[in-house]
N, C-alpha and C positions, 0 to 999 in steps of 0.2 A: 302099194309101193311108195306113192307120194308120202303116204302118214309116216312110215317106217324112215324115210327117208327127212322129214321134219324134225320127229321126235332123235334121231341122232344129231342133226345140227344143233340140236338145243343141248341134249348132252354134251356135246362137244365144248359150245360155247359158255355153259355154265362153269365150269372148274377155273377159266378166267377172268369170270367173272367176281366170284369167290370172295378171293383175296382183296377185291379194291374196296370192300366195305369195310373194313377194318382200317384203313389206311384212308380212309375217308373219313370214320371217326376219328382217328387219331388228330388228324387237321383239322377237326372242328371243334377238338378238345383246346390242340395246342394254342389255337386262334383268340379260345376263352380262357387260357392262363396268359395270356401276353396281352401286356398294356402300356400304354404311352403315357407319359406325364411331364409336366411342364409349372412353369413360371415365368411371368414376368412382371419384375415388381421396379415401378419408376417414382422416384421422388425429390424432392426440393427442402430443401434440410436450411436452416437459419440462425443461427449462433448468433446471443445476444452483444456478446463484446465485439464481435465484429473483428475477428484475427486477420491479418494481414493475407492470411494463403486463405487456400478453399477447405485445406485438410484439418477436420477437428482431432481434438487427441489424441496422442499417438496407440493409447488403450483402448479405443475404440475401433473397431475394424468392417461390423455393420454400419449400412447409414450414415455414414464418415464424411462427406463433404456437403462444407458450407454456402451458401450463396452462389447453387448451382442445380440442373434439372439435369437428372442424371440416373442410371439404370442401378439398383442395388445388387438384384440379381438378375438373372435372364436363364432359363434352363432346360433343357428336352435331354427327356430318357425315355428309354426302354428296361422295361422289369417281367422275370417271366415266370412263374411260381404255380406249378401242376400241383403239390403237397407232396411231391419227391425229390424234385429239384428244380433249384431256382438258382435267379442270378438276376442281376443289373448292369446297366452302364449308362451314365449321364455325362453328358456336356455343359458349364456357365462359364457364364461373363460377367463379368460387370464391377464395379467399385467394392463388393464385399471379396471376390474371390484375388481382385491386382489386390485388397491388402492383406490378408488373411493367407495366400498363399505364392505370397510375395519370395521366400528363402526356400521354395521350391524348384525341381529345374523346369526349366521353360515348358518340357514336356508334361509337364506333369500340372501344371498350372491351373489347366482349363477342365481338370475333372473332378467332377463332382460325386463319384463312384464308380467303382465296376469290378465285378463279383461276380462269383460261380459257389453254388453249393446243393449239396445233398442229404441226404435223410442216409445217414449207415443203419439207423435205428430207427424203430415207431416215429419215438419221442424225440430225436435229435437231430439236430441240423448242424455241418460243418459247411464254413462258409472260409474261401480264402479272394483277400483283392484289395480292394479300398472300398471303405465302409463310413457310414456316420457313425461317429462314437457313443459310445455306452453309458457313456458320459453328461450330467445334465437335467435341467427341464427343459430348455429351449433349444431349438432347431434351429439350422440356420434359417429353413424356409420360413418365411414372413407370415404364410397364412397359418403358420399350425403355434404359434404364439401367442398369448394374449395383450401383450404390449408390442406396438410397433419396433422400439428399437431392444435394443437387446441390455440383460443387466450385465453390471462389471462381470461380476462371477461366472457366466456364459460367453463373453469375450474372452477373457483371460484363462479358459479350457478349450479342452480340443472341441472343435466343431466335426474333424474326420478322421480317419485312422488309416492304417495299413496292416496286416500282417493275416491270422489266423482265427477264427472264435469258434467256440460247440457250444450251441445252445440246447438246454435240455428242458423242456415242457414237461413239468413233471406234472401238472395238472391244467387248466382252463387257468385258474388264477396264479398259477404262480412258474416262474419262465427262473433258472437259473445260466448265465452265459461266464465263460473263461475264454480268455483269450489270450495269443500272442504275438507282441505288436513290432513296431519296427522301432517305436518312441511315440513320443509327445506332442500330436498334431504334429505329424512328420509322412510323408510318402516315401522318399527315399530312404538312403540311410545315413547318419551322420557317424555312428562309431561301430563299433565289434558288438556290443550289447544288443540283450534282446530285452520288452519288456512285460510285464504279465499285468493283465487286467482280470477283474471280474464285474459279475452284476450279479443282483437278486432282485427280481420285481414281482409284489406279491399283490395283488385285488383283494385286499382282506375282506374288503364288503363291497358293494356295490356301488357304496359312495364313496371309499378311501380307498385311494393306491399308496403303497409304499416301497420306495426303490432305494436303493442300496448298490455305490458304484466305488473301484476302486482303483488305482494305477501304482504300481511301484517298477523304479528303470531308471538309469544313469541318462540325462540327456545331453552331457558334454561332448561336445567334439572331440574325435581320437586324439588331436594333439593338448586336449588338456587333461586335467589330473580328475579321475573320475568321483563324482558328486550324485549318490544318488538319491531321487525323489521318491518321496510317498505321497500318495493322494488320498483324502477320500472323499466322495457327494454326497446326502443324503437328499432326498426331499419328500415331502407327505400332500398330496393332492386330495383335496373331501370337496364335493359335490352336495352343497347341501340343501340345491333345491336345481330345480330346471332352471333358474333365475342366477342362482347364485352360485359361484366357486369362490373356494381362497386354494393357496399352495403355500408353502416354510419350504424354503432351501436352507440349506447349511452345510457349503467347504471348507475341508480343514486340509493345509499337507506341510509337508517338511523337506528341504532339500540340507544334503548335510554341508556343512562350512568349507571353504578349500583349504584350512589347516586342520588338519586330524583331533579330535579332540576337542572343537573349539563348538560351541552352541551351535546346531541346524539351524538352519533359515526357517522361522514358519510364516504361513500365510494361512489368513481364516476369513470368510467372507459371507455372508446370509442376507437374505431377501424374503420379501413377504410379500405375495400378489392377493389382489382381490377384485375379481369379476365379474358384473353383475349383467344379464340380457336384458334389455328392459322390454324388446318388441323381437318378434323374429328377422328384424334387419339393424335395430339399435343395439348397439351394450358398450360398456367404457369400464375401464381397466386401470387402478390405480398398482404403485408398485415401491417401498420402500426398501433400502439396500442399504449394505457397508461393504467394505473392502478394507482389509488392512493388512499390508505385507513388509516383515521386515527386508531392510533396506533395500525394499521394492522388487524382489524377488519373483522371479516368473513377471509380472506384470509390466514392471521396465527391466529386468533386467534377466538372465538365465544364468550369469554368472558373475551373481553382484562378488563387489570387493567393499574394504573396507570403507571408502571415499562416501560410498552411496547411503543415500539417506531413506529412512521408513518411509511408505506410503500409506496414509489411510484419508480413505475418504466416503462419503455418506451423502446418498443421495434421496431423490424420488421422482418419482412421472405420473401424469394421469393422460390418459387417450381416450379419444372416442370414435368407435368403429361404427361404420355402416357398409352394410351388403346387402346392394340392389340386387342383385342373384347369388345365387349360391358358387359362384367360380369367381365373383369381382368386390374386391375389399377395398376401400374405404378407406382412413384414415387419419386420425391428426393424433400428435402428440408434443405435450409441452414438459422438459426436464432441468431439471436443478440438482447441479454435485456441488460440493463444498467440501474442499479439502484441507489439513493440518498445515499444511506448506502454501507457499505460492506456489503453481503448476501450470497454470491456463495463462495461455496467450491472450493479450491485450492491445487490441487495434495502435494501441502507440508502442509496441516492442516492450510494453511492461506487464510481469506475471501478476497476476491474482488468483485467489484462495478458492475464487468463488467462478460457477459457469452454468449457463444456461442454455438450453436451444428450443428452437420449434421446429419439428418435421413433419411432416404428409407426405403421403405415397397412395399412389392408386396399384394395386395388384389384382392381376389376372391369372388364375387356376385353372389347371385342368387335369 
């Protein structure tokens, strides 16, 4: 009677048992698609003329203050990606985000993404929220760049987006994305327009990526007369030893004139990186550029008028990184622009042609 009486209480108590192994996996799965990530990158930035404020250039928006020890970014997320559905959300602070997302509303200031999306398809992910842009070589985060500060052509584009994207994986090497956005480094929205992007990134070999990014969309405010933009990025990355990379960028776009008929605005800008590791904690990173935009179009202005004058300017930078571990970088970097105009501030309130800095920043990964 006792056995009959055992072997039932087990019966009993197995069918609730059952189900929590499933649901035990499941949380051990979910635990291993979800991850935290962060930054925080501090640095002391020095400008050779010695301007009267702490703020360099109005075009610069990383690394932007002079003769001052101060926070570039600072950042904690959460990211969570099974291979069915993912999503993000981050929070920063710091001197790149008060200037870079400065004509945002207050709300909206301190985020650095947040995303929701799904796989409808195998191959496909629909993603809607706030996003880093498609846009680019460089990131805004510090560690995933080879130069400490940023080139013009990476300032002067979108760093984030907002709206819609389908990325479609059509194979390991090659990722096709469309999207549709709200505007032009914009989270809210400023008019009735919507705007469409796309990407093409392909791994053609092992050592060379080649990407392909585009933007077309009105970015004037509803109360003005609508102007629309065309973008496009390319850039070519080759890896041509464990030691060694280079990268070619090259932006070109057009915004159309505010009389009908009258010549688009263009702007065209290109860079040329080249990065060498010398040791598994040494490597330095030189970096040659231009920027030329008529009558300073997108760069100073969004909606230049006739008054405003062309911008063009050409620069270069060499850094040298060291990473004592793998989460903490290192850093120094020394730059020189040189522009067609006088433009840069002059510790006695007079412009010159010419500008120079030194920056360093220690940054922490994780």
């Amino acid at each position: 009677m006792k056995r009959l009486l055992m072997v039932g209480l087990v019966l009993a108590a197995a069918p609730a048992a059952w189900p929590q192994a499933p649901a035990a996996a499941d949380s051990a799965a979910a635990s291993k698609s979800l991850a935290v990530y962060g930054c925080v990158d501090g640095y002391f930035g020095y400008d050779f003329r010695q301007p009267n404020t702490h703020t360099r250039p109005g075009f610069l928006y990383s690394h932007n203050r002079h003769n001052q020890f101060t926070v570039n970014q600072a950042l904690l997320g959460l990211r969570y990606d099974n291979d069915r559905v993912r999503g993000a959300a981050g929070l920063h602070a710091g001197t790149y985000p008060a200037a870079n997302y400065a004509a945002e509303k207050p709300v909206f200031r301190h985020i650095f993404e947040a995303y929701a999306g799904f796989r409808p398809f195998r191959k496909i992910w629909l993603d809607a929220g706030i996003f880093t842009s498609h846009i680019g070589f460089e990131s805004a985060i510090s560690k995933d760049n080879w130069t400490l500060t940023r080139s013009l052509m990476a300032e002067n584009s979108p760093y984030y987006e907002s709206g819609v994207r389908v990325t479609y994986e059509v194979d390991p090497k090659l990722t096709l994305t469309g999207l549709v956005l709200n505007g032009w480094q914009i989270i809210g929205e400023n008019n009735q327009a919507k705007a469409l992007g796309t990407q093409l990134q392909w791994q053609a070999t092992d050592k060379l990526l080649l990407n392909s990014s585009s933007f077309y969309g009105n970015e004037q405010p509803a109360s003005q007369p609508r102007r629309r933009r065309y973008f496009h990025d390319f850039f070519a990355r080759y890896t041509a030893s464990e030691q060694l990379s280079v990268a070619l960028v090259f932006d070109v776009g057009k915004q159309e004139h505010e009389q009908r008929g009258e010549k688009a605005d263009t702007w065209h800008t290109g860079a040329a990186f080249v990065r060498y590791q010398f040791t598994g904690q040494w490597a330095a990173a030189a970096r040659a550029e231009y920027y030329h935009a008529d009558r300073g179009v997108v760069v100073q202005s969004l909606s230049p008028n006739a008054s405003h004058n062309h911008f063009t300017v050409h620069g270069a930078s060499l850094n040298l990184d060291y990473t004592p571990t793998s989460h903490v970088f290192v850093r120094l970097e020394g730059r020189l622009l040189n522009a067609r105009r006088d433009i840069f501030s002059h510790s006695n309130n007079r412009l010159a042609n010419d500008y120079g800095n030194l920056t360093s920043s220690i940054a922490l990964s994780f």
